[in-house]
C-alpha positions in Angstrom: 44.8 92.2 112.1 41.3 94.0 112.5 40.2 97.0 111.0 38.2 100.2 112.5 36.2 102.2 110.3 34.7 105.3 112.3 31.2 105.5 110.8 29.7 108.0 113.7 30.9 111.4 112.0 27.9 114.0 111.5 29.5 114.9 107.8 28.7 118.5 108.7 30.3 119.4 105.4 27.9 118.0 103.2 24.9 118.8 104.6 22.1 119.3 104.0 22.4 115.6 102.4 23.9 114.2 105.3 20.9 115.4 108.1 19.2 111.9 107.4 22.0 110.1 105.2 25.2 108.6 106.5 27.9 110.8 104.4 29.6 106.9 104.2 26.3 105.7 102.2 26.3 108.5 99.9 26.9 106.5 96.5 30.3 106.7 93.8 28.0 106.1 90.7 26.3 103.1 92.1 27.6 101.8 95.1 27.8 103.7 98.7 31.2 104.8 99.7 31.5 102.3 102.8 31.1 99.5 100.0 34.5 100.5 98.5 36.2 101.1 102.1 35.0 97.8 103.2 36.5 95.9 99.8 40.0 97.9 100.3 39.6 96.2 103.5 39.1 92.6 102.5 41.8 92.8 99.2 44.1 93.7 102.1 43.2 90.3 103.8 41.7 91.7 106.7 38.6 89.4 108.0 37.3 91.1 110.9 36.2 94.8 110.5 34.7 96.8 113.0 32.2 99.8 112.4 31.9 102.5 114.7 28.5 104.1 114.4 26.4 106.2 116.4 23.0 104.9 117.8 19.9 104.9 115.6 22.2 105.5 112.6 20.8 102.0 111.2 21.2 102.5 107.3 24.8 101.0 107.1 23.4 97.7 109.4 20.4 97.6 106.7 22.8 97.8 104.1 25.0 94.6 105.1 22.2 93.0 106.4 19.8 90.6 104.7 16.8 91.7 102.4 14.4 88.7 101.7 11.8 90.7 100.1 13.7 92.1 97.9 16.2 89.0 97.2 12.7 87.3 96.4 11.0 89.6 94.0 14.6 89.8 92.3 14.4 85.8 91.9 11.2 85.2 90.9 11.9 88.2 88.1 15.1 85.9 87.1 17.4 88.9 87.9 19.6 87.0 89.3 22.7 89.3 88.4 21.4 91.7 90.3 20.4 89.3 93.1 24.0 88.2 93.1 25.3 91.8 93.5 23.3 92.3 96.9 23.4 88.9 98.1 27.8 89.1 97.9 28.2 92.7 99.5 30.0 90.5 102.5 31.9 87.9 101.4 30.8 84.5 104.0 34.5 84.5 106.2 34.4 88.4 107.0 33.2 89.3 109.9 31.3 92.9 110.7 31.4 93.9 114.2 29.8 97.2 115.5 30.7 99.6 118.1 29.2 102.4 119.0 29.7 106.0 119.8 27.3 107.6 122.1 28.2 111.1 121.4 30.9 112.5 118.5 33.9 113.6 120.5 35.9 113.1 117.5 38.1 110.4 115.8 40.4 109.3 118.4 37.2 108.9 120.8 35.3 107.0 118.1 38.6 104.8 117.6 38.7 104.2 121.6 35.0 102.9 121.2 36.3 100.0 119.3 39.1 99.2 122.4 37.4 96.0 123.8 36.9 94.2 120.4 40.8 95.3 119.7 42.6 94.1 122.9 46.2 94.7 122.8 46.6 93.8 118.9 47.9 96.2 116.0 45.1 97.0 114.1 44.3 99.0 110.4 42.4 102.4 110.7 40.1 103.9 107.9 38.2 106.8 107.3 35.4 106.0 105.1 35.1 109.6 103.5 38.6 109.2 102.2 38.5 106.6 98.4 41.6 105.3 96.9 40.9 105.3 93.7 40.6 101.6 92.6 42.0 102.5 88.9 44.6 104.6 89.7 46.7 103.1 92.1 49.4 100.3 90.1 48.0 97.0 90.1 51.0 95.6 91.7 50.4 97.7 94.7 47.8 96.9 97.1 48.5 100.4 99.5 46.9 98.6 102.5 48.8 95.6 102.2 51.6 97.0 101.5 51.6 98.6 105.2 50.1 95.8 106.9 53.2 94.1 105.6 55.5 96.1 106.8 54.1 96.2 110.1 54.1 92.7 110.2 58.1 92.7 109.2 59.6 95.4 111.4 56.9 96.3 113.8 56.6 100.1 112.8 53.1 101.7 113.0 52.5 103.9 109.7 50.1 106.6 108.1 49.2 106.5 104.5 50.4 110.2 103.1 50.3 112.2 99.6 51.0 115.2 98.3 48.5 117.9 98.4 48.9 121.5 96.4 49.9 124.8 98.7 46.8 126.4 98.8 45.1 123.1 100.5 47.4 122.2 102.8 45.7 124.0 105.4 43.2 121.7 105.4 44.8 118.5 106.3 46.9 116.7 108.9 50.4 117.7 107.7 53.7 115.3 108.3 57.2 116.4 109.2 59.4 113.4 107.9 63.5 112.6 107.5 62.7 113.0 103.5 60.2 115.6 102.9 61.0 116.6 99.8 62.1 113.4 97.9 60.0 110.6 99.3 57.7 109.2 96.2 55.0 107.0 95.9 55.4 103.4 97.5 58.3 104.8 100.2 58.4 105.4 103.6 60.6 107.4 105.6 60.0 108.3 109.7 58.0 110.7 111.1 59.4 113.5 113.5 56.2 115.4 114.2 52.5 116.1 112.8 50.4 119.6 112.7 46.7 119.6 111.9 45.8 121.8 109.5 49.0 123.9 109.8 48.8 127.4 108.0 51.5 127.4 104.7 54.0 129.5 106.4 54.1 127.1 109.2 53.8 123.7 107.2 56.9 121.3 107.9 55.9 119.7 104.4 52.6 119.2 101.7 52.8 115.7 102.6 49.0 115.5 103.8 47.6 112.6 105.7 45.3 110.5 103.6 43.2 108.3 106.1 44.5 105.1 106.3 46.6 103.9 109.2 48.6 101.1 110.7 49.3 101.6 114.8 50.1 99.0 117.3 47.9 98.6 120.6 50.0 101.7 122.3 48.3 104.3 120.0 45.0 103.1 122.1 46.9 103.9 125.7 47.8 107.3 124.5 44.3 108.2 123.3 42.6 107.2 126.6 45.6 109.7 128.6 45.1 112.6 126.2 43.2 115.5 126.8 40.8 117.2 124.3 42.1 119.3 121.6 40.7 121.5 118.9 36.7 121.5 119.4 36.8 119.7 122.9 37.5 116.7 121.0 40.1 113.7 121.4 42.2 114.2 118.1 43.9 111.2 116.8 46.9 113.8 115.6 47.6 115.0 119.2 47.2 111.5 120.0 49.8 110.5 117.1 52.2 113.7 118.1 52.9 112.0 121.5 53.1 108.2 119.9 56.3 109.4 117.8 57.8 110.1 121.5 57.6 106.8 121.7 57.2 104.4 119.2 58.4 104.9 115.5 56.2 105.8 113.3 56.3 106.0 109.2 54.7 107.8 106.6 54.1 105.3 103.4 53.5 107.6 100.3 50.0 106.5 98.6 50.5 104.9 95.1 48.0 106.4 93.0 44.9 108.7 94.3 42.6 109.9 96.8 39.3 111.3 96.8 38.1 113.3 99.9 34.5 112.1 99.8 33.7 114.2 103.2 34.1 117.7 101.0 31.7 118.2 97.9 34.4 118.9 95.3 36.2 116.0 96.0 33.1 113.7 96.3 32.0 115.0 92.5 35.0 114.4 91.3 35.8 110.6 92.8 31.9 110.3 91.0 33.1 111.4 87.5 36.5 109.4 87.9 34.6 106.6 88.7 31.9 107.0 85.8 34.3 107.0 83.7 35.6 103.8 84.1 32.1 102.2 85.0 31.5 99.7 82.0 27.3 100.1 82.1 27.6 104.1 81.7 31.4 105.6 81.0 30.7 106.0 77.1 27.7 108.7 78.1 29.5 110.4 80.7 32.6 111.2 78.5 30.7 111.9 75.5 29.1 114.5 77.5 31.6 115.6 79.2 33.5 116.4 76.0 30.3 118.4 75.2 30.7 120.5 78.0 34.4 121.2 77.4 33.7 122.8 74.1 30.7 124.6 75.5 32.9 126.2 78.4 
């Protein structure tokens, strides 16, 4: 199985940091966001990824690809842990592949970009400004193998989901499913229908769509048929509504946490989960953080 990872977004909510940075190389800590989406990737034992960016957008390329300047000076200064770290971003049997989108017309056009390098395969879709958290999922449960897995099994396309509170479910892709109101993390159950950023009164359920996917090839035939939705764009949930006409698809509950990266709140928060677990520097950061709590 191959995976997409739509790199080509303008990340118009956190400007004014995203004008000349990728909102997918913005760091967590110390490492850029794309990193972690790219190792979620590979634990799930996926070996061909393929990174939809826009033209002249070159900062993620730079990133994976080599550095001998700096891979020298860091030798001949015998840091050679450090030289390690950039030197392994990619392990040697994964392959990166890039596609690109001439012009943002939204995430079921940037997905369509990728079409030639997916042919009629299933493939894994992930949005790089949505992190599962690393430490809080169980250990025992890799969420993207999990639903590669059951694709595998009994051919069912799913969508990673969680729970989100009322007042922010206006915000997401919302799912209708057979269990609404009892379906826990590490379950699936079918989905009868999907409303983008439905308004509370209107919401079928607060099971929000997370951004992580698993279709089959007929996802791909829909998106090129559909006509632009919200924005003039080609939305992958009006592409998703008609799939469920025809295909079954599942929601598979997330076990652990998200972190919306795309929205500042949630991208200063995955950074203090994440420092706080971060061996070089999590004894500062909670020191001070208790220091704050008795301050406010």
């Amino acid at each position: 199985m191959k995976a997409v990872i739509p790199v080509a977004g303008l990340g118009t909510r956190m400007l004014p940091m995203t004008k000349a940075i990728p909102k997918e190389m913005l760091p967590i800590v110390d490492i850029p966001l794309i990193q972690y989406v790219i190792n979620e990737v590979i634990l799930a034992g996926i070996k061909e990824i393929i990174l939809v960016i826009s033209p002249g957008r070159n900062l993620i390329e730079n990133y994976f690809g080599g550095s001998p300047d700096l891979e020298s000076i860091l030798e001949k200064g015998l840091k050679l842990d450090l030289l390690h770290k950039i030197r392994s971003l990619l392990p040697n049997d994964v392959k990166l592949i890039y596609a690109y989108q001439e012009e943002a017309k939204g995430l079921g056009h940037a997905i369509l970009c990728a079409r030639s390098y997916i042919g009629d395969e299933p493939f894994a879709v992930l949005l790089p400004d949505v992190l599962v958290n690393q430490y809080e999922s169980n250990l025992a449960v890799d969420n993207l193998a999990f639903m590669i897995s059951r694709y595998e099994k009994e051919q069912v396309s799913l969508v990673m989901v969680e729970r989100v509170p009322p007042y922010l479910v206006s915000k997401y892709g919302i799912v209708d499913c057979s269990i609404n109101n009892s379906l826990m993390p590490g379950e699936t159950a079918r989905i009868y229908n999907l409303i983008e950023k439905p308004d509370i009164n209107d919401a079928p359920s607060n099971l929000a769509i997370v951004g992580r996917y698993v279709f089959s090839a007929k996802i791909l035939s829909i998106l090129e048929k559909i006509q632009p939705g919200v924005a003039n764009e080609i939305q992958l949930t009006d592409a998703m509504t008609e799939f469920v006409k025809h295909e079954t698809l599942a929601a598979y509950h997330l076990v652990g946490l998200s972190h919306d990266c795309g929205d500042k709140a949630g991208y200063v928060l995955a950074n203090i989960h994440y420092a706080l677990r971060h061996a070089e520097i999590a004894e500062t950061i909670s020191k001070n953080i208790k220091q704050f709590n008795l301050l406010v």
